[in-house]
C-alpha positions as a Python dict, from the first residue, in 0.01 Angstrom:
ca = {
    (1, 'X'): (0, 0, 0),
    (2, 'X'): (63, 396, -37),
    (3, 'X'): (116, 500, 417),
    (4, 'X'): (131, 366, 703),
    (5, 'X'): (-232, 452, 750),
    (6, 'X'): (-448, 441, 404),
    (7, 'X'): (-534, 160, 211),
    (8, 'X'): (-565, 404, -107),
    (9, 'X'): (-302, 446, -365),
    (10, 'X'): (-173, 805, -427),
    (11, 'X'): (-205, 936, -805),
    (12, 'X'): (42, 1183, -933),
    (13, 'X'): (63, 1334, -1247),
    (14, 'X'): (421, 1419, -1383),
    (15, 'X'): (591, 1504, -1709),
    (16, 'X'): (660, 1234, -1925),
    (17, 'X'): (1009, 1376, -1930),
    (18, 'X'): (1045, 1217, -1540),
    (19, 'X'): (1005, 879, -1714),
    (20, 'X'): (1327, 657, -1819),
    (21, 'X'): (1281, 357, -1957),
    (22, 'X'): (1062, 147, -1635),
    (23, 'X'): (1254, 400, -1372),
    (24, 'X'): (1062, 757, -1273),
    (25, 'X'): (1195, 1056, -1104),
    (26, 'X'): (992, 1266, -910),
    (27, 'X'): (1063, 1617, -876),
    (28, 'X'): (1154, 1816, -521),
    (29, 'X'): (794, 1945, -446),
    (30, 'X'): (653, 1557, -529),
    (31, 'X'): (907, 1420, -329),
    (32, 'X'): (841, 1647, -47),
    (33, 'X'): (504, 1555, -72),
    (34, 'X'): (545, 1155, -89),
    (35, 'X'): (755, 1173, 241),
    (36, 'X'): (623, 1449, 438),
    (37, 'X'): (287, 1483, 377),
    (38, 'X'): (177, 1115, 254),
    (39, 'X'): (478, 941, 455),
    (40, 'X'): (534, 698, 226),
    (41, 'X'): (846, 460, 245),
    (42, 'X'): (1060, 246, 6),
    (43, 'X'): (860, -30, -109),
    (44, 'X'): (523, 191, -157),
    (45, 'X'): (269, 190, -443),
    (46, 'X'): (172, 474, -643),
    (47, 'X'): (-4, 592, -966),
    (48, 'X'): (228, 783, -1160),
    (49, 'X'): (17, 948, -1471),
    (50, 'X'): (201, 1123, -1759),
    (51, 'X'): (-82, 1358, -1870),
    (52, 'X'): (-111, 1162, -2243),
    (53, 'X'): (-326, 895, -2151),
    (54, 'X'): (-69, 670, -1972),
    (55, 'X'): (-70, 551, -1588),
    (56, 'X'): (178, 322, -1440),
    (57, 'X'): (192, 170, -1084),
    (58, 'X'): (461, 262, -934),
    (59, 'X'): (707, 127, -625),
    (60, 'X'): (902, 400, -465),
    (61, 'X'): (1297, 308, -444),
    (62, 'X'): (1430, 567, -263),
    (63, 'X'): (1323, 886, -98),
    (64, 'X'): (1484, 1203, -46),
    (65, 'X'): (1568, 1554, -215),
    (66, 'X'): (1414, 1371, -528),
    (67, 'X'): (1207, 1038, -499),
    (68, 'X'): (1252, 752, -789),
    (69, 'X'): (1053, 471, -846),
    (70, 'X'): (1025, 190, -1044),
    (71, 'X'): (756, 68, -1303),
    (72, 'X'): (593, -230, -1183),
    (73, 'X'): (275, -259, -1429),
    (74, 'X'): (50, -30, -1593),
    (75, 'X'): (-252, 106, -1398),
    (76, 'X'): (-609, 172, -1514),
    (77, 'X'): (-680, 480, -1638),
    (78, 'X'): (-986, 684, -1338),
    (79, 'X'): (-1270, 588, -1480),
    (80, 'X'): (-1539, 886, -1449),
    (81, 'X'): (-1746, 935, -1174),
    (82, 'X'): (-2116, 788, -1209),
    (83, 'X'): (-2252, 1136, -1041),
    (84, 'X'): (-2407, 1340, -1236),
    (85, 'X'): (-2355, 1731, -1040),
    (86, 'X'): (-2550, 2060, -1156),
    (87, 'X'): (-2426, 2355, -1007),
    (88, 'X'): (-2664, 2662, -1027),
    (89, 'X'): (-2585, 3009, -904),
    (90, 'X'): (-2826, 3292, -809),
    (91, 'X'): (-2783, 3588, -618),
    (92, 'X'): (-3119, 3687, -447),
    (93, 'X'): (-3189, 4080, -444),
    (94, 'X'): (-3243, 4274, -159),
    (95, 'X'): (-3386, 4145, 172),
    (96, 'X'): (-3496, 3789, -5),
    (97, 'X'): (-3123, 3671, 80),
    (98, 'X'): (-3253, 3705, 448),
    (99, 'X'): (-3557, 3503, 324),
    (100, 'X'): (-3382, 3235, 221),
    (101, 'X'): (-3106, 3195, 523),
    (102, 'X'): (-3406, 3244, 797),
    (103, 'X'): (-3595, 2925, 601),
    (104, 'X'): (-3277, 2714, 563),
    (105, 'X'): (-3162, 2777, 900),
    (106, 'X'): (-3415, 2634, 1102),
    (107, 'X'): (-3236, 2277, 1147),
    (108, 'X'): (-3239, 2193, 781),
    (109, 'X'): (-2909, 2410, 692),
    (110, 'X'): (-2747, 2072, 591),
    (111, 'X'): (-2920, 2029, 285),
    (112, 'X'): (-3092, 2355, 211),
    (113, 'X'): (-3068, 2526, -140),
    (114, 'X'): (-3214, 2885, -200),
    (115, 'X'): (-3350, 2916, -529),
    (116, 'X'): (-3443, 3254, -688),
    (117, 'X'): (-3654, 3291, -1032),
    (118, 'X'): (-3890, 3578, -1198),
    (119, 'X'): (-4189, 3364, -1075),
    (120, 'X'): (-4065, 3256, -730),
    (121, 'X'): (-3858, 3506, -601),
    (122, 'X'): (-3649, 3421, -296),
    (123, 'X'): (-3787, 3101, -223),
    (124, 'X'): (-3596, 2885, -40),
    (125, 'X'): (-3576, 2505, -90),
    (126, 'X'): (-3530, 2276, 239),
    (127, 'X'): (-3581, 1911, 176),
}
């Protein structure tokens, strides 16, 4: 398992060019990042993805200036989340931005959204 602390496995995306036959070479900033940040030690699982479609599970061999691994299987490809997001943006005018945070701030702020439109200006949604 990727750390000494995380069940997950740690996806990285590098350049196919890192990839030699079932051996791959991480580059210095990855490599700082496996052992510094993620603390990952010989023996470790990651996803290595080459940005064309391929991912391969990968066991770290050594660790250092530059990391290598070897290729111990391919790995599925992240499937897409089943969320569906909307994002809208609005900008109230004038004093209805104070509309809105004075509605959404009275204990609901955690799931408040303001909504502006020609027919309801400034109103402010708090579920």
């Amino acid at each position: 398992m990727a750390g000494p602390r995380s069940g997950a496995v740690r996806r990285f995306t590098i350049s196919p060019e890192r990839i030699s036959g079932d051996r791959v070479v991480f580059d210095a900033a990855e490599s700082r990042h496996l052992v510094r940040v993620l603390r990952l030690h010989p023996g470790d699982l990651v996803i290595a993805a080459d940005g064309h479609g391929h991912a391969y599970r990968v066991r770290i061999l050594t660790l250092g200036a530059t990391a290598t691994g070897a290729i111990v299987g391919g790995a599925a490809a992240a499937e897409e989340s089943a969320l569906t997001i909307s994002l809208v943006q609005g900008i109230p005018k004038g004093d209805q931005m104070e509309v809105c945070g004075s509605a959404c701030g009275r204990g609901k702020g955690r799931h408040c959204a303001a909504s502006s439109s020609a027919s309801r200006p400034g109103r402010a949604v708090c579920p």
